[in-house]
C-alpha positions in Angstrom: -3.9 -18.7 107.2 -1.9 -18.9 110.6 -2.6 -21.9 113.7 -5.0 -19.8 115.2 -7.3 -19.3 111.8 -6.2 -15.6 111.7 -7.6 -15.2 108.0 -11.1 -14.7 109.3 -10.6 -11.9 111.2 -14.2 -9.2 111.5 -12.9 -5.3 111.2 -14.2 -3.4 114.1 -16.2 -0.3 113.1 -14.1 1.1 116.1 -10.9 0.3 117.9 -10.2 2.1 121.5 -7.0 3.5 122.5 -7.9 2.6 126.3 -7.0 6.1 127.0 -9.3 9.2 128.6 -7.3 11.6 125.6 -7.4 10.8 122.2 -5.1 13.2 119.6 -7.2 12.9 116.2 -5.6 14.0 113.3 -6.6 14.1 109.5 -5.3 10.8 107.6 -4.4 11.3 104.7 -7.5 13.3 103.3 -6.7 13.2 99.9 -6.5 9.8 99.4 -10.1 9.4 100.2 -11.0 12.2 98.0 -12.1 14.0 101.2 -11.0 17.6 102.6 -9.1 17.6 106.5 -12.2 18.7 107.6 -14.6 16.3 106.5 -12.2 13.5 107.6 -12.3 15.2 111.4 -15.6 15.3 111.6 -16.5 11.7 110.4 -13.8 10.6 113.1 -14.8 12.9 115.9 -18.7 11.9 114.8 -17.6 8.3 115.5 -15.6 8.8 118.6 -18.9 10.5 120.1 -20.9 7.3 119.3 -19.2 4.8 120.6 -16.9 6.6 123.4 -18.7 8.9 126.5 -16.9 12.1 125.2 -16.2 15.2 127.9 -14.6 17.4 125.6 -14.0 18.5 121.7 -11.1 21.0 121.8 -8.7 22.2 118.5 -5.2 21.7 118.4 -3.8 23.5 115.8 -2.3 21.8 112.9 -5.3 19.9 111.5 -5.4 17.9 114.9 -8.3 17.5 117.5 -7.9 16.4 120.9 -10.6 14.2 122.4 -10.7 14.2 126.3 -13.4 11.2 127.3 -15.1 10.5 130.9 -14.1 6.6 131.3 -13.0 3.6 129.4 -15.9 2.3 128.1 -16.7 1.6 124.8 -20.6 1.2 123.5 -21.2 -1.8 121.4 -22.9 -1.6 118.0 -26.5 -2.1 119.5 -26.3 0.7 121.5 -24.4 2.5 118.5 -27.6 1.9 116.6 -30.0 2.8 119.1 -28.3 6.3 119.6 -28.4 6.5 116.1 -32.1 6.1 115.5 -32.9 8.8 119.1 -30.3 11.3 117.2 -32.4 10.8 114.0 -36.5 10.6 116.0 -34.9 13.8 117.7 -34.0 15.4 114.4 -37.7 14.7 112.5 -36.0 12.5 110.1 -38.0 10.0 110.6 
């Protein structure tokens, strides 16, 4: 444990890159038992959450580039509430 008590540190669901592009590529896919694919949607799927996304384009080579409208970064409460209007929207519940 350092002087500042860095041992107790909370993992954040997501971390900007203060940025309005964002190049996404595939992370090692294999090691999570998952296809390229599957791991570029569950990261594009988050990046739409909690970033105000303009634009999904492919880049060729497993990569997707992310092109936002600001900086801002929604907090989990808002996370969650998009998350239940996605679902109400969808019938699921």
């Amino acid at each position: 444990m350092g002087l500042f008590g860095g041992g107790n540190k909370v993992a954040k669901p997501f971390q900007s890159n203060n940025k309005l592009v964002e190049i996404i590529t595939s992370y090692d896919p294999d090691s999570r038992g998952l296809t390229w694919t599957e791991v570029i949607e569950k990261e594009v799927e988050k990046r739409y959450l909690y970033r105000n996304v303009e634009t999904i384009s492919f880049g060729g080579d497993n990569n997707v580039l992310v092109k936002y409208k600001d900086l801002k970064v929604r907090s989990e409460e808002e996370v969650a509430e998009i998350r239940r209007q996605l679902r109400k929207e969808a019938g699921l519940e």
